[in-house]
C-alpha positions in Angstrom: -7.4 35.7 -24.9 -7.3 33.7 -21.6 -5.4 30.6 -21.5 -8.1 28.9 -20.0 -10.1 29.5 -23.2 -7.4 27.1 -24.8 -8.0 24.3 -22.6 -10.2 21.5 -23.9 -12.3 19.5 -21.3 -12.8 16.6 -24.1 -9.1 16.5 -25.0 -8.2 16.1 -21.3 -10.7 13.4 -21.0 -9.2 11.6 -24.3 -5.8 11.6 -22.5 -7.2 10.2 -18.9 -9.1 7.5 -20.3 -5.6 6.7 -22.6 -3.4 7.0 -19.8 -6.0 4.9 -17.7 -6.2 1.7 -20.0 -2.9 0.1 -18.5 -1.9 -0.5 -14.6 0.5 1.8 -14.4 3.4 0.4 -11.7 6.5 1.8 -11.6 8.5 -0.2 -13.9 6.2 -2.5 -15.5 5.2 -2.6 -19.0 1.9 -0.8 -18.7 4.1 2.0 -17.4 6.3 2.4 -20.3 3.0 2.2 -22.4 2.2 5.2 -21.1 5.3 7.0 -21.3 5.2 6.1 -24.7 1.3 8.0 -25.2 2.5 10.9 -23.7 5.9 11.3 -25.6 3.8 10.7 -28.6 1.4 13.3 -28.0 4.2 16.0 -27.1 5.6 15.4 -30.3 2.6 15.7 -32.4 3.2 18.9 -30.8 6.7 19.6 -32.6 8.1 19.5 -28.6 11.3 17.3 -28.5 11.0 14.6 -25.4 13.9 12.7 -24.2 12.9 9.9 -22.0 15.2 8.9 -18.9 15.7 5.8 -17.2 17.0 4.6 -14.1 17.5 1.7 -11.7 15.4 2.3 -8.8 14.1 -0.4 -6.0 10.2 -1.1 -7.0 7.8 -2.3 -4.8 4.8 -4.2 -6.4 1.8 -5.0 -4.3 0.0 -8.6 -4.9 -2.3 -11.0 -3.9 -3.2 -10.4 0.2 -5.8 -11.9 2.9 -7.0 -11.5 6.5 -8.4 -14.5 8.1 -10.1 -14.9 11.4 -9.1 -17.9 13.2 -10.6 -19.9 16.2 -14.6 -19.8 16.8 -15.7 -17.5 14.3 -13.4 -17.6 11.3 -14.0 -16.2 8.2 -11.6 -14.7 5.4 -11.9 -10.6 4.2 -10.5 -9.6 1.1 -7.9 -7.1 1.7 -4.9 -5.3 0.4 -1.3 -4.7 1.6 0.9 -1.7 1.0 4.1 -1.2 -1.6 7.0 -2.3 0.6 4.9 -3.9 2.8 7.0 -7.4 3.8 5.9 -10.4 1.6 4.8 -13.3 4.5 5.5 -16.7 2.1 3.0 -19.2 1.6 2.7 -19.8 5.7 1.5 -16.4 6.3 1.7 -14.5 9.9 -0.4 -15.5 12.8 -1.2 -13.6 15.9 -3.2 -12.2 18.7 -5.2 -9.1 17.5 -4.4 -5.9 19.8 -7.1 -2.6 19.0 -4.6 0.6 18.9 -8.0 3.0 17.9 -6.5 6.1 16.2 -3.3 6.0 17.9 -0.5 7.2 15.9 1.9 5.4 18.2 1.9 2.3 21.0 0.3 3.4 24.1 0.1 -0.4 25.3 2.4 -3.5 25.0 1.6 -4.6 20.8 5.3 -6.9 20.8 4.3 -10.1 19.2 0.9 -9.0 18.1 -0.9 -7.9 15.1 -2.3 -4.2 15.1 -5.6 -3.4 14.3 -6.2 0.2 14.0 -8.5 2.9 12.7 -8.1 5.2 9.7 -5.3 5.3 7.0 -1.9 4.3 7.7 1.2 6.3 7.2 5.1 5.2 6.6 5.4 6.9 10.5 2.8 5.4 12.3 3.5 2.0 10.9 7.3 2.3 11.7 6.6 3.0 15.3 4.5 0.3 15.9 6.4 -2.2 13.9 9.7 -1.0 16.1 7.7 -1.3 19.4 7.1 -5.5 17.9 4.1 -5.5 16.8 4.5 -8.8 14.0 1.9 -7.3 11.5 -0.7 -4.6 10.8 -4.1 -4.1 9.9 -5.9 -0.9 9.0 -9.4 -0.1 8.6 -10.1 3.2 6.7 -12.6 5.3 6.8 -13.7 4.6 3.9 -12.1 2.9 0.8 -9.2 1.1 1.7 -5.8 2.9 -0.5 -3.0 1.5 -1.8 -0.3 3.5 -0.5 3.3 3.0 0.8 4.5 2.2 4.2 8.2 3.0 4.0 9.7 5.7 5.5 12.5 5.7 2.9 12.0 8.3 0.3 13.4 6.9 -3.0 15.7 4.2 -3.0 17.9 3.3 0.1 21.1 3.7 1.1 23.5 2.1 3.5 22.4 4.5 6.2 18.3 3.8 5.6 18.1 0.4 4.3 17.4 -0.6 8.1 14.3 1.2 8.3 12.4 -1.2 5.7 10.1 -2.4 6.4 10.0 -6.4 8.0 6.9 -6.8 9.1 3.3 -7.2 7.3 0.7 -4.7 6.9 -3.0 -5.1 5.3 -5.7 -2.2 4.8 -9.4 -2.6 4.4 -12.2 -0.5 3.8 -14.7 0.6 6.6 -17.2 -1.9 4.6 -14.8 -4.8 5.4 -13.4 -4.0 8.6 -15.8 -2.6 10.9 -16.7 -5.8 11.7 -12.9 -7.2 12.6 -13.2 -4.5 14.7 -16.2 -4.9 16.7 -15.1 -8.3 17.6 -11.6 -7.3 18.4 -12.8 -5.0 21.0 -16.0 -7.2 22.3 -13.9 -10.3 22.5 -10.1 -8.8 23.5 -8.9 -12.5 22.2 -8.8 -13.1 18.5 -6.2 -14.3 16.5 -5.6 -13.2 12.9 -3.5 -14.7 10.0 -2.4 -12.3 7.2 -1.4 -13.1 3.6 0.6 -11.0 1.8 2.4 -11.2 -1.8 5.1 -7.7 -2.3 7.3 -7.9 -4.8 10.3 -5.6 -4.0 13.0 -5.4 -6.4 15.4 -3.1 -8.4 13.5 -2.3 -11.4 14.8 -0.5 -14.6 12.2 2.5 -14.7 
C-alpha cells in the first residue's frame, strides 16, 4: 500500500483550520496555543514530544500608516516589516525619491524616504538604508507581505547587532500604492510621513 493512500485530505484540513484559529507570533500566547494542539495530537499518536524553549529577540509588527502631505494629502493603510524600526508617536517625514526596481541606490536617497517597486528583501533595504535613505516604502505587485527586513539570521551577536535595522520601512499592495507612485514620478516633490509601531524584544519562545 502507498503511503499516500494513508494520507487524509479532511484530517489535514481539521489541523489547518486548528492551527489557523490563533495569530501565531513568535512568542505570543496564540503561539504556544498551538504548540500545545500539535503536541496533543502527536501524543494521541503514542509519539512522546518534548517541547523546548528559548530566549530569542522577537520582533512584533503593529499598528503602521503612510500619509501624503502638502497639496494632495491623504492617508493609505499600510503595513511595516518585523524589525522594522518603531518611529514614536511623531512619526518620519520626508521627501519621496522613486528607486523603480532597483535593488540598490543608483541616485542620491540620503535624507529621503524610498519608494520602490516590488517586494522588499533584508538586502535591498540594508543598502538603501546605509546609503541614508530615512525610511522605506514598497509597493508589491500584488498583496502587500509581512516579511522581515533584517539581515540578521536569528538573534544577534556583538559582531551583527549593528546591522539592525534604524530606519522605517512600510509595504503596500499594488491596490494601495500605484497611485503613491504615479504621483511620485509626475510631481518629483512629495513629502511622505510614515507611522510605524515594532515591537522588538527578547521573548521566551
Amino acid at each position: 500500500m502507498s503511503i499516500a493512500s494513508e494520507v487524509s485530505t479532511d484530517l489535514l484540513w481539521k489541523h489547518l483550520e486548528s492551527i489557523c484559529q490563533w495569530e501565531r507570533y513568535t512568542g505570543t500566547p496564540g503561539e504556544n496555543r498551538a504548540v500545545e494542539y500539535i503536541a496533543g495530537e502527536l501524543e494521541a499518536l503514542g509519539i512522546d514530544v518534548e517541547v523546548h524553549e528559548f530566549d530569542a529577540l522577537i520582533s512584533i509588527p503593529g499598528k503602521t500608516s503612510l500619509d501624503i502631505l502638502g497639496g494632495a494629502p491623504g492617508q493609505i493603510p499600510a503595513i511595516t516589516a518585523v524589525f522594522g524600526a518603531s518611529t514614536g508617536e511623531a512619526g518620519v517625514s520626508g521627501d519621496a525619491v522613486y528607486v523603480g526596481e532597483a535593488l540598490a541606490p543608483e541616485g542620491p536617497v540620503a535624507g529621503r524616504i524610498v519608494v520602490a517597486d516590488r517586494m522588499l528583501s533584508p538586502g535591498r533595504f540594508y543598502a538603501f538604508e546605509r546609503a541614508g535613505a530615512i525610511g522605506q516604502v514598497y509597493v508589491n505587485m500584488g498583496y502587500a507581505h509581512e516579511m522581515t527586513v533584517s539581515t540578521v539570521w536569528g538573534s544577534p551577536t556583538p559582531e551583527s547587532v549593528g546591522r539592525l535595522p534604524v530606519t522605517p520601512v512600510v509595504t503596500l499592495s499594488r491596490e494601495q500604492g500605484q497611485g503613491l507612485i504615479d504621483l511620485v514620478k509626475s510631481r518629483g516633490e512629495v513629502k511622505l510621513h510614515i507611522h510605524a509601531e515594532v515591537d522588538t524584544k527578547w521573548r521566551r519562545t
